[in-house]
C-alpha positions in Angstrom: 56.8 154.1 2.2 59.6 156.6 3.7 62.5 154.9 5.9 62.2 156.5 9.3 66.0 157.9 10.1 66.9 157.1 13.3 67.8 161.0 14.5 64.2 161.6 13.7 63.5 158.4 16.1 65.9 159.8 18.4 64.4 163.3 18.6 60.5 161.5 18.8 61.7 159.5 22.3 63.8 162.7 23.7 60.4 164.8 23.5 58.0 161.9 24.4 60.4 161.1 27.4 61.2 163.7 30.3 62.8 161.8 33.0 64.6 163.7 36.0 66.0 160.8 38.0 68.1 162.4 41.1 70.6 160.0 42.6 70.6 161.4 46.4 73.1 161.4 48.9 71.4 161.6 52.3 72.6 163.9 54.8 73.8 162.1 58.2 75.7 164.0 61.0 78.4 162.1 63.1 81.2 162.1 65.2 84.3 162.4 63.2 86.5 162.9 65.9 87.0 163.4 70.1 89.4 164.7 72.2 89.6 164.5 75.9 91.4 166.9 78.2 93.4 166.0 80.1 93.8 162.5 78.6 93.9 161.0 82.0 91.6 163.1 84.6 92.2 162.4 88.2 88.9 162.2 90.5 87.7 165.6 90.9 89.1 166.8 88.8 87.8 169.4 85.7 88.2 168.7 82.1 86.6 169.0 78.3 85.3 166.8 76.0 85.4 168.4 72.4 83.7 166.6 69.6 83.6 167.4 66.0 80.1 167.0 64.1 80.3 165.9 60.6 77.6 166.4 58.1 78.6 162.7 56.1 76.7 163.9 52.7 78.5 166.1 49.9 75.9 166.6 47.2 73.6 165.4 45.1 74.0 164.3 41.8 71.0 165.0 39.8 70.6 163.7 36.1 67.9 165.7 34.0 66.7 165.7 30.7 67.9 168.4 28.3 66.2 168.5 24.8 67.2 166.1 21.5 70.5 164.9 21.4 72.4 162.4 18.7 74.8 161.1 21.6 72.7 161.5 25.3 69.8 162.7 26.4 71.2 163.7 30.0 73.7 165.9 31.8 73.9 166.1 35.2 74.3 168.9 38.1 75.6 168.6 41.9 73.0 170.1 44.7 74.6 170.9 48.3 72.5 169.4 50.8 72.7 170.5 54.6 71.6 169.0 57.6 69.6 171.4 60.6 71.0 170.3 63.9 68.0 170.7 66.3 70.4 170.3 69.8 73.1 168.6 71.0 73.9 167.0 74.4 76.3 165.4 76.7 75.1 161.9 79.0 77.3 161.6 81.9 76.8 158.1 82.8 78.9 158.6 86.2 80.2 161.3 84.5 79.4 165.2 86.0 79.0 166.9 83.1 78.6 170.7 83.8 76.5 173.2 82.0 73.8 173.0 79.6 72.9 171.9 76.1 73.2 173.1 72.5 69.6 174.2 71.6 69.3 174.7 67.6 72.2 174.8 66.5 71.5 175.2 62.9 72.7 174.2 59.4 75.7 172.1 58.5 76.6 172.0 54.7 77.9 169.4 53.3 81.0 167.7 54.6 81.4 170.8 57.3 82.5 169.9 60.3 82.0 171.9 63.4 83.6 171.4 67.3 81.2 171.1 70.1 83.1 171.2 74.0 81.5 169.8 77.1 82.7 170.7 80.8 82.9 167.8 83.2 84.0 166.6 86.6 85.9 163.0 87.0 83.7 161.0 90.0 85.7 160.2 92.7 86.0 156.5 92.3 88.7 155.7 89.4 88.4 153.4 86.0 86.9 153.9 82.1 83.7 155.8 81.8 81.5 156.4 78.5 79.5 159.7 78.5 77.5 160.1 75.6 77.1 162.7 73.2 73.2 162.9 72.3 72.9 165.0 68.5 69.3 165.1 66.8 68.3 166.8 63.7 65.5 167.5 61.7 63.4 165.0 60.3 64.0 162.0 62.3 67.5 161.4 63.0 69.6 160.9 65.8 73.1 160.0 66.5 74.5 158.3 69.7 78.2 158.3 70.3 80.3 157.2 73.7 83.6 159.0 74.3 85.8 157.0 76.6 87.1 159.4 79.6 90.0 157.8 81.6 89.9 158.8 85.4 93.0 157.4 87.4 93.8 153.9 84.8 96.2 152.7 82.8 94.2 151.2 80.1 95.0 152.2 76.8 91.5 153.8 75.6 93.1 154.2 72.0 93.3 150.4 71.4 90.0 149.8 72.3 86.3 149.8 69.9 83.5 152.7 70.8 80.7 152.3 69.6 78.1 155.3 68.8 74.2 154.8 66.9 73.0 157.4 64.4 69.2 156.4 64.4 66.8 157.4 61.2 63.5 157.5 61.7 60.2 158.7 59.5 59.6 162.2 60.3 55.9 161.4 61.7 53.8 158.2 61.9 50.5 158.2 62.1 48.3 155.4 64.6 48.1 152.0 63.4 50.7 152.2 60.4 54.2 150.3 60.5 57.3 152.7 60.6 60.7 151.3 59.3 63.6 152.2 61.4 67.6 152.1 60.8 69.8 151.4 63.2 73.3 152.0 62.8 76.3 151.1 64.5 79.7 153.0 64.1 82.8 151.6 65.6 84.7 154.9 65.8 87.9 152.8 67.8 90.5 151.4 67.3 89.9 147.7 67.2 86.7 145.2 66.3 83.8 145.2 68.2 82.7 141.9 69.3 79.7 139.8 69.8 77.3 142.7 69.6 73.6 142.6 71.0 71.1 145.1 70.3 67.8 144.5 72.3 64.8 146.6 71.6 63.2 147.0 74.6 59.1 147.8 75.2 58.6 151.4 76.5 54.9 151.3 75.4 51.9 149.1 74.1 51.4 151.7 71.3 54.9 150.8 69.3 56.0 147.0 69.4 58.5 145.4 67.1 56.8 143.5 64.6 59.6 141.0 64.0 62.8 139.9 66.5 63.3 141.8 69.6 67.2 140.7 69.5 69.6 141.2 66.9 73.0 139.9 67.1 76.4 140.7 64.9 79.4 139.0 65.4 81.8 141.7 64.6 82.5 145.2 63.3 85.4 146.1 62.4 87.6 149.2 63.2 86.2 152.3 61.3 83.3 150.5 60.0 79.8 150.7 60.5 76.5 147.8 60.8 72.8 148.5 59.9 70.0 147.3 61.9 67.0 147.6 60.1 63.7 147.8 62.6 60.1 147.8 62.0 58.2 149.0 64.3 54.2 148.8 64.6 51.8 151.1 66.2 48.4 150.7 67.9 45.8 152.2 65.7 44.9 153.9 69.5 48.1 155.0 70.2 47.8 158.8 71.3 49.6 161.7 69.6 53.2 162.5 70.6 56.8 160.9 71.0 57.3 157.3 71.5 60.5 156.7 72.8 61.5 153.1 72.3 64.5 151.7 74.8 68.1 150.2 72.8 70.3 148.6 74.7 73.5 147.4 72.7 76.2 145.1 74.4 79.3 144.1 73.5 82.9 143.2 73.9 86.4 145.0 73.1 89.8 143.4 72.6 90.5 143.4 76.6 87.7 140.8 77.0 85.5 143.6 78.8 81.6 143.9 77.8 80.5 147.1 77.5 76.8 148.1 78.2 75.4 151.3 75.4 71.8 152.9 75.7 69.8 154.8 73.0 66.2 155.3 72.1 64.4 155.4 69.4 62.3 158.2 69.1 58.7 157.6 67.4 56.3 161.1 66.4 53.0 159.5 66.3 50.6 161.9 64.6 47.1 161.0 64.1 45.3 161.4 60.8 41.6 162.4 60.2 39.6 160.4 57.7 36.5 161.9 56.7 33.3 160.1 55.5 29.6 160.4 54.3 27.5 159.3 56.9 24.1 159.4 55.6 22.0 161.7 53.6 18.6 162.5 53.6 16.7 165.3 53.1 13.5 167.0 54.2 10.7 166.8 53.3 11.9 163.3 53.0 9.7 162.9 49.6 9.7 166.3 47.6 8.7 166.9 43.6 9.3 169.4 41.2 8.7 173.0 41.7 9.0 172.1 46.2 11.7 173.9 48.4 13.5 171.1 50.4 16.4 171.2 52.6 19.0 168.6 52.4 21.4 167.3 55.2 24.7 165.6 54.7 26.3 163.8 57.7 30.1 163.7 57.4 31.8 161.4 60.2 35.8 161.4 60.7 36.4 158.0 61.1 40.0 158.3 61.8 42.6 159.2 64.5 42.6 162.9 64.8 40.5 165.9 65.0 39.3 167.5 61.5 39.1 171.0 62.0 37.6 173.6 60.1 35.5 171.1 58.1 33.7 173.1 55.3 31.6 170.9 52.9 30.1 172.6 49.6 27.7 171.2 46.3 27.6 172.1 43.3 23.8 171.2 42.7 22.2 173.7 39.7 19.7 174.9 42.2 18.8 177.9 44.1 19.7 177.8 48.1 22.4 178.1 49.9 25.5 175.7 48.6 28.6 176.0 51.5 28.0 174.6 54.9 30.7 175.3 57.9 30.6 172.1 60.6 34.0 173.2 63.0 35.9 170.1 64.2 34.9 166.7 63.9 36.7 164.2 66.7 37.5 160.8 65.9 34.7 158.5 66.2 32.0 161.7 65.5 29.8 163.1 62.8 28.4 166.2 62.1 25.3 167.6 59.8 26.0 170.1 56.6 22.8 171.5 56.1 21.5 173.1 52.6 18.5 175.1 51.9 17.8 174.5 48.3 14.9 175.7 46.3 12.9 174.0 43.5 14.5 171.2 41.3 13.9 169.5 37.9 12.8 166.1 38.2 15.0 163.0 37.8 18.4 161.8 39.2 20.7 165.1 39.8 24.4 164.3 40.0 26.2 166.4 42.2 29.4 166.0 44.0 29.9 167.1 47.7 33.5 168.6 48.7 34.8 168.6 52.0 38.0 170.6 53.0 39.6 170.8 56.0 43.1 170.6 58.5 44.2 168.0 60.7 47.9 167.2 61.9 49.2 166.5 58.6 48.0 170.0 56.4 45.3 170.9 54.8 43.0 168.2 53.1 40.0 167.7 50.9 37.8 165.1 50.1 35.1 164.9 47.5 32.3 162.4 47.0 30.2 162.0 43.9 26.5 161.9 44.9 23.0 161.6 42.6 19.7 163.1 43.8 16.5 161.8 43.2 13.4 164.1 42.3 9.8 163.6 41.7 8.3 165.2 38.8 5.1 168.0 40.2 1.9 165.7 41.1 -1.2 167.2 39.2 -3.7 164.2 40.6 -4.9 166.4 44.0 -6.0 169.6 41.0 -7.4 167.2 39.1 -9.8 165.8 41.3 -10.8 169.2 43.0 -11.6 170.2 39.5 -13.9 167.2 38.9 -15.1 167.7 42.2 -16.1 171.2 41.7 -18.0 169.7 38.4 -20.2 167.5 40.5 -21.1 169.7 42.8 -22.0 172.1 40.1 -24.0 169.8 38.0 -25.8 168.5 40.9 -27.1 172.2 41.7 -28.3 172.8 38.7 -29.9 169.4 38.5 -31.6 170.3 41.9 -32.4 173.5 40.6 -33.7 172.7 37.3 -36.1 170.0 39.0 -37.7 172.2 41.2 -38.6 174.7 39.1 -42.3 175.0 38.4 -43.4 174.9 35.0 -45.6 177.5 34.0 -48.6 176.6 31.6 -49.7 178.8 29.1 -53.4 180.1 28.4 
């Protein structure tokens, strides 16, 4: 017997095994920096709020195979990934804040920064207000982040911790699943943020928190950030659309104060359709060999959103008509496919029934393997008439033959 060499060995694994195994970095947006002008508003007074967005992720590093090799099988290749800023928005919170908001604002490559600048009015009682700056982008996520305005104090806003949320959520969730949620907390200040409590509040009976309500953290540092991971479930009858779920997070800076912040999470719920066989029959309900016979195929949507455009077909080796159109199916509903068919050998027929259509979440199709069973031709009823016939011919000439005279011969 031949030693195997281990290059040949080597060669065997590097063709049997294609692996592409991408390490991602996922895009996040957030406040890198703030400036306030003037520092110190009086009240009335106008002034600016300019933030700078941040897009956190630089690439992707993606390792992939690249034929036999002695030393490696890998190399590796960086992919930019951007982040699309859907709008951005200012929250006065006894702030005036003046103008509108940043509607689609478009892609951010990775670690590009750009400056957004809010007009507002200082209220005309003095002390330390925290407008928020609202940013969501696509698929999911939103960031919360308070700037500190000073109207008329001498508290040294610097000194003190801010904290902002960057919320990730899935992208759509559809009634009656669980949908994990991140929570994070930045501390964009200057000092440790203390005793923090985040409470999730209850906006609706369609999204509850499945474990605690309250989540507490003793500190977070200056420049650091917190996770909070959430799960949230939904009510199988929860209607489509957003869900927005109350956070209120409290805590303390180094001055002893407690400061009150407010975000939401935002939940897509998107029902799904889930389509069925209902029943099939088929009529005549009892058909042989050699009979036409239509058959009907009830397909229910036993899920949480409308099917539309349902189309079911069969691939039955018969004459007829093989492609039925049914429309939209509701939740909760059923509709018939109907199919002519001509004659069909006798015995079980396996045939498989394929049902496309759209709901919320794409296209979608569906098949079901299904067996039809048919009588072989009944001959009995021809049979019968035949013999019948017989009879009624041999008793004529029975009847016939016994009444005839007989004629005798001289």
């Amino acid at each position: 017997m031949r030693p195997v060499h281990p290059i040949s060995v080597l060669a065997v694994l590097a063709i049997l095994i294609l692996v592409i195994a991408p390490v991602t970095a996922e895009p996040t947006v957030t406040i890198s920096s703030f400036e306030v002008t003037p520092q110190v508003l009086m009240p009335g007074d106008l002034g600016t709020i300019t933030v700078m967005l941040t897009n956190t992720a630089g690439s992707a590093t993606i390792s992939e195979n690249t034929g036999p090799q002695v030393s490696g099988f890998e190399s590796s290749k960086t992919t930019d990934i951007s982040v699309f800023i859907e709008k951005a928005g200012l929250e006065g919170n006894g702030i005036d804040v003046i103008g509108d908001n940043y509607q689609r604002i478009g892609d951010l490559g990775p670690g590009q920064t750009i400056p957004l600048t809010f007009l507002i009015r200082a209220p005309a009682a003095t002390g330390l207000y925290f407008p928020e700056v609202w940013v969501d982008t696509k698929g999911g996520r939103s960031t919360r982040y308070p700037v500190p305005v000073n109207v008329n104090t001498q508290i040294a806003v610097a000194k003190l911790a801010v904290l902002g949320t960057a919320v990730t959520t899935p992208e759509a969730v559809k009634p009656g699943d669980a949908a994990a949620v991140r929570l994070d907390l930045i501390n964009s200040g200057e000092s440790a943020a203390e005793q923090i409590i985040v409470r999730i509040g209850n906006a609706s009976t369609s999204v509850t928190t499945r474990d605690a309500e309250l989540y507490h953290i003793r500190s977070i540092p200056a420049g650091q950030s917190e996770a909070v991971d959430i799960t949230l479930i939904t009510d199988r009858k929860a209607e489509n659309g957003i869900v927005a779920v109350p956070v209120t997070i409290q805590y303390y800076t180094i001055d002893g104060v407690r400061h009150t912040e407010n975000a939401a999470i935002n939940l897509y719920i998107r029902g799904k359709a889930e389509i069925g066989i209902a029943s099939i029959e088929t009529s005549p309900e009892r058909f042989a060999t050699g009979e036409p016979f239509n058959l009907i195929i009830r397909i229910e949507n036993a899920g949480t959103g409308d099917a539309k455009s349902v189309r079911a077909t069969i691939d039955l080796p018969i004459s007829g008509t093989h492609e039925a159109f049914l429309g939209k199916i509701k939740p909760g509903n059923d509709a018939p496919a109907l199919f002519r068919l001509g004659s069909a050998p006798a015995g079980d027929l396996q045939y498989t029934v394929t049902v496309s259509y759209n709901d919320e979440w794409g296209d979608q199709t569906e098949t079901f393997p299904l067996s039809l069973s048919v009588a072989p031709a009944d001959y009995s009823g021809i049979i019968i008439g035949i013999l019948v016939i017989a009879l009624l011919a041999f008793g004529a000439w029975w009847i016939f033959i016994r009444k005839t005279p007989v004629k005798n011969h001289e």
